[in-house]
Backbone as ProteinMPNN parsed JSONL, in Angstrom:
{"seq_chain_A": "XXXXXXXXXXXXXXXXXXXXXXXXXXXXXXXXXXXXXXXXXXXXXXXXXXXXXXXXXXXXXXXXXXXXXXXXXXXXXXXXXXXXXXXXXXXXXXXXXXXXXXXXXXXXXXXXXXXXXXXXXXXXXXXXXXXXXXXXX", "coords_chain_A": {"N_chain_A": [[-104.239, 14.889, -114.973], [-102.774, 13.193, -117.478], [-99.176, 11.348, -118.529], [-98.491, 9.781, -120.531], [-95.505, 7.65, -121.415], [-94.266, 7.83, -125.044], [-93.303, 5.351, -125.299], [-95.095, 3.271, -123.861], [-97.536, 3.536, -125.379], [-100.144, 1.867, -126.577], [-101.07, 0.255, -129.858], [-104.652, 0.415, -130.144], [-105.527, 1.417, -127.411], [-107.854, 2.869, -125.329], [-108.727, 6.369, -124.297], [-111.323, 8.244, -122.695], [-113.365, 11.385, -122.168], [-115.917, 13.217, -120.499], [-118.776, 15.582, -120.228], [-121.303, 17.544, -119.271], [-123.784, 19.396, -121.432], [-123.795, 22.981, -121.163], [-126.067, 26.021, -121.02], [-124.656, 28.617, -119.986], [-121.888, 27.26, -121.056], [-122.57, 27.083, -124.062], [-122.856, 30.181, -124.117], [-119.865, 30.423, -123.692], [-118.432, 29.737, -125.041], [-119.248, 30.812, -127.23], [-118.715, 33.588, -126.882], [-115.813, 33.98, -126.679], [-115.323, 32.46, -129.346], [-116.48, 34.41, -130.863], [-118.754, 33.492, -132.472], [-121.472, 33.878, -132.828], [-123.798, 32.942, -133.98], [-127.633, 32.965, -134.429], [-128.558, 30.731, -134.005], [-127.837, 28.971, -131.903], [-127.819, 30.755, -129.675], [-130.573, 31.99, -129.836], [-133.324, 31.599, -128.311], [-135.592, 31.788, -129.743], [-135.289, 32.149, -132.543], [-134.465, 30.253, -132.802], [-136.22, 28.103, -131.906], [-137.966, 28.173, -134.331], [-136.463, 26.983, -136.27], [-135.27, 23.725, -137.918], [-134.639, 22.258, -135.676], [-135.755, 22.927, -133.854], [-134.958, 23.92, -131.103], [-132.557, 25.539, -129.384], [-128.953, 24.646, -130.348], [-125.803, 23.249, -129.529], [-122.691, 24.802, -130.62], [-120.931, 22.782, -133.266], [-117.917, 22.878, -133.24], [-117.754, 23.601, -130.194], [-118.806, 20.617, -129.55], [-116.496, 19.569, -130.793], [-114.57, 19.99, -129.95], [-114.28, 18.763, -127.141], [-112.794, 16.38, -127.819], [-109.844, 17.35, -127.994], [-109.307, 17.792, -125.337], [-109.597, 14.968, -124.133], [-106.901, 14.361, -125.92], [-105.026, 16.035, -125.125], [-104.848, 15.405, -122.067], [-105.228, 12.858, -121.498], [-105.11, 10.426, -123.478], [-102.884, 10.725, -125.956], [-101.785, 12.324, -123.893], [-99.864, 14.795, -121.608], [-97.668, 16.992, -123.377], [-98.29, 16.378, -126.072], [-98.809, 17.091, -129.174], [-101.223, 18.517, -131.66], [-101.262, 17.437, -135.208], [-103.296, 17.271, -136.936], [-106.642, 16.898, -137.396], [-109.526, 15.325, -138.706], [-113.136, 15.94, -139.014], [-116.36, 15.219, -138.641], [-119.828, 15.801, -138.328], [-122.205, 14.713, -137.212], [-124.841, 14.545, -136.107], [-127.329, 16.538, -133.875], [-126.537, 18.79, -131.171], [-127.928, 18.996, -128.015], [-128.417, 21.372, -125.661], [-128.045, 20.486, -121.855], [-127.186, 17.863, -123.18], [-125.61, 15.198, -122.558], [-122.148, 14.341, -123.052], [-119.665, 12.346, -124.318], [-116.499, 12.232, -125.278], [-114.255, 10.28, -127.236], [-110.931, 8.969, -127.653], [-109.329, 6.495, -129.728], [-106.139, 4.696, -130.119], [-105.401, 4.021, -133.366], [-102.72, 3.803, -135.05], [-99.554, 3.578, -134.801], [-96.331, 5.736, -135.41], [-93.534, 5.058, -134.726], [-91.015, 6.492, -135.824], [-91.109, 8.778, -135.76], [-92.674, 9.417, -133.811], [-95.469, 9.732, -133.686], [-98.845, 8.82, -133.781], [-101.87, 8.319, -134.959], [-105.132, 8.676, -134.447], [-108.59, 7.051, -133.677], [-111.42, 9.238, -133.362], [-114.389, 9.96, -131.703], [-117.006, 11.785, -130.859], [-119.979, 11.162, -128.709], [-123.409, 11.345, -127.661], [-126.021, 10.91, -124.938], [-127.114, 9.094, -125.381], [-125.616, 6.955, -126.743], [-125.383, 8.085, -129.511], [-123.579, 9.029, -131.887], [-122.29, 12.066, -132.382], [-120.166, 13.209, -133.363], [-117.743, 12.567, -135.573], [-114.344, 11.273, -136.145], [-110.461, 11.848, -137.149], [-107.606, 11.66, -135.924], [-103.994, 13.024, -136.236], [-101.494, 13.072, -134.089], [-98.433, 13.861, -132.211], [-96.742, 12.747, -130.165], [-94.631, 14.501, -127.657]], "CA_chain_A": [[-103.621, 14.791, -116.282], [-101.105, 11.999, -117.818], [-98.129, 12.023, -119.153], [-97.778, 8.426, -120.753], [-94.754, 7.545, -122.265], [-94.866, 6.943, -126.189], [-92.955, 3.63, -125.501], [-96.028, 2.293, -123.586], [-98.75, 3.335, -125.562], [-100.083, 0.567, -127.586], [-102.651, 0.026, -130.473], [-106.265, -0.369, -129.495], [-105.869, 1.73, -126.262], [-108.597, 4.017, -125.212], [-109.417, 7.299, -123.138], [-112.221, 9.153, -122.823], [-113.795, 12.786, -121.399], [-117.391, 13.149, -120.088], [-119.185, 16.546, -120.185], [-122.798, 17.978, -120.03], [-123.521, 20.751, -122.21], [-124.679, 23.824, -120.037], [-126.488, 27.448, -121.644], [-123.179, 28.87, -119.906], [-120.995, 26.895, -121.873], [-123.098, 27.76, -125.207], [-122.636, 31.413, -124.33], [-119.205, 31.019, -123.515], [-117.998, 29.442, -126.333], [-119.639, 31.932, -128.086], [-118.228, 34.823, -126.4], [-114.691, 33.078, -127.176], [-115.472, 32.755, -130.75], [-117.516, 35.557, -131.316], [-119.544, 32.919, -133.386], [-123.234, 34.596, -131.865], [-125.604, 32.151, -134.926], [-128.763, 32.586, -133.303], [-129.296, 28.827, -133.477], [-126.989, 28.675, -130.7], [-128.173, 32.148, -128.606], [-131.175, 32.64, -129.847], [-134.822, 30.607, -128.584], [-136.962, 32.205, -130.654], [-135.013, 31.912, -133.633], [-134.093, 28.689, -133.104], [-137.58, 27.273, -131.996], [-138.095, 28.384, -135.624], [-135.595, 25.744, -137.253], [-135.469, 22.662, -137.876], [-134.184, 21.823, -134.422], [-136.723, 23.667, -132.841], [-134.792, 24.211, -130.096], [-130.949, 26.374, -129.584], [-128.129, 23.514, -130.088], [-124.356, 23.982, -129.223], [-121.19, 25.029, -131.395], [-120.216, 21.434, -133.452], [-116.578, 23.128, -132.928], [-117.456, 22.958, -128.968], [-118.32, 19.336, -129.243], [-115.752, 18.509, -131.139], [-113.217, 20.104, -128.763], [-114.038, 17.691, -125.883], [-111.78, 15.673, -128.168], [-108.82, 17.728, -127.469], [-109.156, 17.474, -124.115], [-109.479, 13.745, -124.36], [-105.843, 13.911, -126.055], [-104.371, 16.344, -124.307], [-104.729, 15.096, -121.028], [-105.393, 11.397, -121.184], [-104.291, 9.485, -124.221], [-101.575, 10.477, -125.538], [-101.503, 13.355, -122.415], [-99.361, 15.982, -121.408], [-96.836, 16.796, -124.334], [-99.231, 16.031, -127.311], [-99.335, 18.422, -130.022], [-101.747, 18.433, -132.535], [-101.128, 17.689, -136.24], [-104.069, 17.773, -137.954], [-108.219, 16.618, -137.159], [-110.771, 15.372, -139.574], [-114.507, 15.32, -137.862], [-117.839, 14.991, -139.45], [-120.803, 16.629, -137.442], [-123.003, 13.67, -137.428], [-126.207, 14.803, -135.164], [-127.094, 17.951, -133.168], [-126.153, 18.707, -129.546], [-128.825, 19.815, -127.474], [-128.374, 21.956, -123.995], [-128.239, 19.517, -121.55], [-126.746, 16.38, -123.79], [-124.164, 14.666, -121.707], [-121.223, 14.274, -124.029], [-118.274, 11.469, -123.923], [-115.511, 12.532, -126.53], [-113.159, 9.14, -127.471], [-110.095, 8.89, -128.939], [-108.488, 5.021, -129.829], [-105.351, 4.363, -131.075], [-105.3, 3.136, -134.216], [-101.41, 3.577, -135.73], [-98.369, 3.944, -134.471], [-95.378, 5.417, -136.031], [-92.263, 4.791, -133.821], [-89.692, 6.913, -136.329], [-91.508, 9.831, -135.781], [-93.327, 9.458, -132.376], [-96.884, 9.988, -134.059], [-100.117, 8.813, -133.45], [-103.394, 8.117, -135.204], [-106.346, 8.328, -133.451], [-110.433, 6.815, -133.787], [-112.02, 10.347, -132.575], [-115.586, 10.308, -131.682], [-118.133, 11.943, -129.706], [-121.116, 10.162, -128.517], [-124.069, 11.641, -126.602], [-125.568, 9.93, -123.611], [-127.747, 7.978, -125.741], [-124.717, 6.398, -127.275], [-125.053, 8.294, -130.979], [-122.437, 9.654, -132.481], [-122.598, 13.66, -132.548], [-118.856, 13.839, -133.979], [-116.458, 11.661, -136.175], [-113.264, 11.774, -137.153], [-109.62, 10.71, -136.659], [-106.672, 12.622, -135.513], [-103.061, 12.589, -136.041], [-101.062, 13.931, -132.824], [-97.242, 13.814, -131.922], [-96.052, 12.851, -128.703], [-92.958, 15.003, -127.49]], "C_chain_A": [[-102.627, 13.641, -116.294], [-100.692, 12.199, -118.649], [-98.012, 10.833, -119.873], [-96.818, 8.693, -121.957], [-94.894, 7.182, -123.834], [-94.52, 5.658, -125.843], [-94.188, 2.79, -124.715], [-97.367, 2.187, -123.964], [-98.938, 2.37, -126.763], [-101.296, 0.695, -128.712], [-103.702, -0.544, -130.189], [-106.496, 0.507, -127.966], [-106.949, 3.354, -126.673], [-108.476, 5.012, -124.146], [-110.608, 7.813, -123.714], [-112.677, 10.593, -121.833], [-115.376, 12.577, -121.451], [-117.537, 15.037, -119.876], [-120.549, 16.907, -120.23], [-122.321, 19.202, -120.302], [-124.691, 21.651, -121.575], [-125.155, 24.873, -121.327], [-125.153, 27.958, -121.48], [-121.968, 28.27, -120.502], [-121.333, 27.321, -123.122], [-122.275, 29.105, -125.033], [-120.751, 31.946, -123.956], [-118.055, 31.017, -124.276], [-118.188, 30.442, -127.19], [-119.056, 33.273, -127.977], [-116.253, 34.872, -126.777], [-114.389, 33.48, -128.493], [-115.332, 33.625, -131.276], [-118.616, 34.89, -132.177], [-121.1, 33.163, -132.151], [-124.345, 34.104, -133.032], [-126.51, 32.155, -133.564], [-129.785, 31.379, -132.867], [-128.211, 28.164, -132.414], [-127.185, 29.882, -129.265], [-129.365, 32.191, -128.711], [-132.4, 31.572, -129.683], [-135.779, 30.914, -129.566], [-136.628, 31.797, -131.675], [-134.941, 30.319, -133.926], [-135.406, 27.428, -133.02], [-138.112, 27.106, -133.741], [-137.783, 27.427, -136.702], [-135.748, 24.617, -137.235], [-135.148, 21.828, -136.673], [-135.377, 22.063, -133.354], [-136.097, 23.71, -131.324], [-132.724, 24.741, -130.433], [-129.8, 24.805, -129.377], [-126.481, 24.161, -130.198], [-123.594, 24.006, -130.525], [-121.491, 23.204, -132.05], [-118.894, 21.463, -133.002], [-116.596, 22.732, -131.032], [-117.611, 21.255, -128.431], [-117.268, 18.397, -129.568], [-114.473, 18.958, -130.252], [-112.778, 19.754, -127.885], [-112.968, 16.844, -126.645], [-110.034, 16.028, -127.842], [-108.764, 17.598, -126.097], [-108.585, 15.696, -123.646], [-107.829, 13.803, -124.521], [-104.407, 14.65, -125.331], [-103.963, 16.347, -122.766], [-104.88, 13.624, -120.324], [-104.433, 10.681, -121.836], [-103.999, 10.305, -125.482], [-101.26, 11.37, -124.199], [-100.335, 14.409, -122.349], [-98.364, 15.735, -122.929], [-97.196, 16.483, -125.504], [-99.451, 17.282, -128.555], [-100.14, 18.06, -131.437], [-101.048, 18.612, -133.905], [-102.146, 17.871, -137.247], [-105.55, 16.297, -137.03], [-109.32, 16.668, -138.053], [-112.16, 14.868, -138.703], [-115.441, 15.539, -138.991], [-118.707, 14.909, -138.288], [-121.985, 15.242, -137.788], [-124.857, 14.006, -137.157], [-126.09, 15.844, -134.328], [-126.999, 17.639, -131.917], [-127.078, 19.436, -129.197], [-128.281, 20.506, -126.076], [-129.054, 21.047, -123.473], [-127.866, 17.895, -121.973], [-125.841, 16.461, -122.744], [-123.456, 14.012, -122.841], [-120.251, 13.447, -123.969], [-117.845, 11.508, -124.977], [-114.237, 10.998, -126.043], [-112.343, 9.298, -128.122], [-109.485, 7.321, -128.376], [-107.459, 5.287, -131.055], [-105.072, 3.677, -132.279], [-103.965, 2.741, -135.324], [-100.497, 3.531, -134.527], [-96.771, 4.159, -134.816], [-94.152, 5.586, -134.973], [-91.179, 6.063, -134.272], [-89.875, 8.598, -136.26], [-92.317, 10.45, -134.805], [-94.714, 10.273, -133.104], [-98.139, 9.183, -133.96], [-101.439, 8.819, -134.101], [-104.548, 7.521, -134.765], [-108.108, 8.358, -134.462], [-110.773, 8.415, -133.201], [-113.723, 10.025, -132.455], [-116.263, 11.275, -130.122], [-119.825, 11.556, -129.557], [-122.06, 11.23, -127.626], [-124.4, 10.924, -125.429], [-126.854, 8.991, -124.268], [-127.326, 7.056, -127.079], [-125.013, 7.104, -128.954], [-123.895, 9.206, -130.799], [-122.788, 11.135, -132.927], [-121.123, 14.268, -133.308], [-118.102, 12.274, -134.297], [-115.285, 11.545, -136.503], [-111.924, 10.944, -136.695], [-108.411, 11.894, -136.626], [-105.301, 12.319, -135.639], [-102.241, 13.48, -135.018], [-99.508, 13.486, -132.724], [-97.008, 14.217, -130.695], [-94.684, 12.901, -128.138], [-92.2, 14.088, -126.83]], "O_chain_A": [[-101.887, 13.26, -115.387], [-101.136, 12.889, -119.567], [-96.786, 10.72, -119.893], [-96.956, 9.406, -122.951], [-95.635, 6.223, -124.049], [-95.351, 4.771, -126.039], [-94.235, 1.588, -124.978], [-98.218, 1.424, -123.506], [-98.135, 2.143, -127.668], [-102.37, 1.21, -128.402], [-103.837, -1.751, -129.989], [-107.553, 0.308, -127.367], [-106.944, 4.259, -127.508], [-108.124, 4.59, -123.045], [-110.89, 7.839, -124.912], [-112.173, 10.67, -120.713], [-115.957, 11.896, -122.295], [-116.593, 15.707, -119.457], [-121.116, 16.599, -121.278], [-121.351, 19.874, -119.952], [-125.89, 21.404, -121.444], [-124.738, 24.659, -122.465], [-124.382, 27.908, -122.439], [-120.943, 28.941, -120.379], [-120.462, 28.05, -123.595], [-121.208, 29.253, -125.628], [-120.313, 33.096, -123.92], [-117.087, 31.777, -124.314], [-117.268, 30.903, -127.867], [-118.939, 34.001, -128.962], [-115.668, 35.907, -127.095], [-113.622, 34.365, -128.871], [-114.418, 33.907, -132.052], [-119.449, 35.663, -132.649], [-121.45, 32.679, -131.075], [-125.465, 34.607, -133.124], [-126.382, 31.731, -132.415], [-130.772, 31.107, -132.184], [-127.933, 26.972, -132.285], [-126.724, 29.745, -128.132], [-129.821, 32.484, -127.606], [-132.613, 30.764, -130.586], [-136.638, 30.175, -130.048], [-137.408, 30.979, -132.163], [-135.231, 29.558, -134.849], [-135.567, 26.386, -133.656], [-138.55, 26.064, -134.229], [-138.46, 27.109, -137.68], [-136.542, 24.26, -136.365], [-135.433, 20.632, -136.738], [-135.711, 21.454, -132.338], [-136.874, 23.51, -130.39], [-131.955, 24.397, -131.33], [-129.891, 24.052, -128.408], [-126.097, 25.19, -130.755], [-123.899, 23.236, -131.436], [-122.181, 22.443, -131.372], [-118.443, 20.466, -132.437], [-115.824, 21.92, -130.52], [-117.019, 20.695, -127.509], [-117.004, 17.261, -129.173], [-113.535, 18.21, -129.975], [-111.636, 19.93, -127.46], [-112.05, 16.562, -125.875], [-109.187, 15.189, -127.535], [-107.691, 17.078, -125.792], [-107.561, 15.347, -123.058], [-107.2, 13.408, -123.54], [-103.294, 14.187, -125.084], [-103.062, 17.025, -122.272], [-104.736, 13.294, -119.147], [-103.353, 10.306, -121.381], [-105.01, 10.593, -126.121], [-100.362, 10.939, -123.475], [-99.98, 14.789, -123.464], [-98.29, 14.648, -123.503], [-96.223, 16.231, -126.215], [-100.285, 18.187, -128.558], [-99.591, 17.312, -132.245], [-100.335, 19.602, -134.065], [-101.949, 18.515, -138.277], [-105.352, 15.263, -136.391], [-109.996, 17.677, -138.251], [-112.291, 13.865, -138.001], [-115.161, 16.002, -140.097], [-118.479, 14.131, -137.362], [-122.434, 15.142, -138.93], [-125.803, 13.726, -137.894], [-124.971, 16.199, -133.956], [-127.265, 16.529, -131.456], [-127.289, 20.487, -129.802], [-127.553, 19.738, -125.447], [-130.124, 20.607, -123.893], [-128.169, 16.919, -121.286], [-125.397, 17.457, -122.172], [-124.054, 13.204, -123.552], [-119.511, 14.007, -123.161], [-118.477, 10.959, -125.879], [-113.638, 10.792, -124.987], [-112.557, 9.747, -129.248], [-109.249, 6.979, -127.217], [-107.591, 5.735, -132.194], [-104.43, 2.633, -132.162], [-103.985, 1.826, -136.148], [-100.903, 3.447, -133.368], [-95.959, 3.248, -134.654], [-94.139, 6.699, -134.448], [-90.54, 6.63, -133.386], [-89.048, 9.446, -136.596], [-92.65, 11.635, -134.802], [-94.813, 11.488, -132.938], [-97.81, 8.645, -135.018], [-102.211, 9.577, -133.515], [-104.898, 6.342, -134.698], [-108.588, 9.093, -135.325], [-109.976, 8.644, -132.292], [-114.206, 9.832, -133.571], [-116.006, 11.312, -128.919], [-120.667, 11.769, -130.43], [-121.435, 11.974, -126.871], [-123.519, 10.336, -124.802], [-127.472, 8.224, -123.53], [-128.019, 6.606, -127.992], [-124.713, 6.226, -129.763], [-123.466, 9.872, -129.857], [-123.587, 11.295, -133.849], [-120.969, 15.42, -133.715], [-117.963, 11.275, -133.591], [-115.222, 11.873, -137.687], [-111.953, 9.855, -136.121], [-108.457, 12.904, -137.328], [-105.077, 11.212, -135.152], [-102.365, 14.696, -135.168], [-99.371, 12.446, -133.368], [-97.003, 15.33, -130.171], [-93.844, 12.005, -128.055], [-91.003, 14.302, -126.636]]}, "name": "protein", "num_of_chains": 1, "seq": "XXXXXXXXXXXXXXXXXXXXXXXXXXXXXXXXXXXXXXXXXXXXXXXXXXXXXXXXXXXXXXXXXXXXXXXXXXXXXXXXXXXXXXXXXXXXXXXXXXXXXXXXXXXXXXXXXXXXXXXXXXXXXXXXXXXXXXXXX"}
């Protein structure tokens, strides 16, 4: 984990998080939740859909993003103020996942933070969008 100071973070800097998405993560998210859609539990059902196959939470991909800010950039001491995402493309079991956040403000008078958010699969699309504002204690 890091702790960076606000005074050295700058506009334009990046981190990122890497993840594949397991069945055990599906089900454990789910168990978490309680969100049990059977286009996330269920093969049969889900072979059924337009996916034809069970795809994860959007909420669990978009949560690699928190991770991203709570332990990279901005890092320890980060508290969320608010997260707009847009579900772009589905996550399959098995995607390998890299959640980004880039700085794109910085307010000094208020030690806040606006962040690029995305998450990308591993064949670089975009599975999540959005942009985050965070406050670093």
């Amino acid at each position: 984990m890091v702790d960076r100071p606000f005074e050295e973070i700058r506009v334009g800097d990046k981190a990122s998080f890497t993840k594949t998405i397991s069945e055990a993560d599906v089900y454990a998210f789910a168990g978490i939740t309680g969100d049990f859609n059977p286009i996330h539990v269920n093969q049969e059902f889900a072979a059924q859909s337009r996916f034809k196959q069970r795809i994860a939470h959007g909420m669990l991909s978009a949560s690699f993003i928190s991770t991203v800010i709570g332990t990279e950039l901005p890092g320890v001491n980060t508290v969320y103020l608010g997260q707009d995402v847009k579900f772009t493309a589905p996550v399959y079991f098995g995607d390998t996942l890299t959640a980004e956040a880039e700085v794109l403000e910085k307010r000094e008078d208020k030690r806040i933070l606006t962040l690029k958010t995305i998450v990308m699969n591993q064949h670089g699309k975009v599975v999540v969008d959005g942009q985050a504002k965070v406050m670093k204690l």
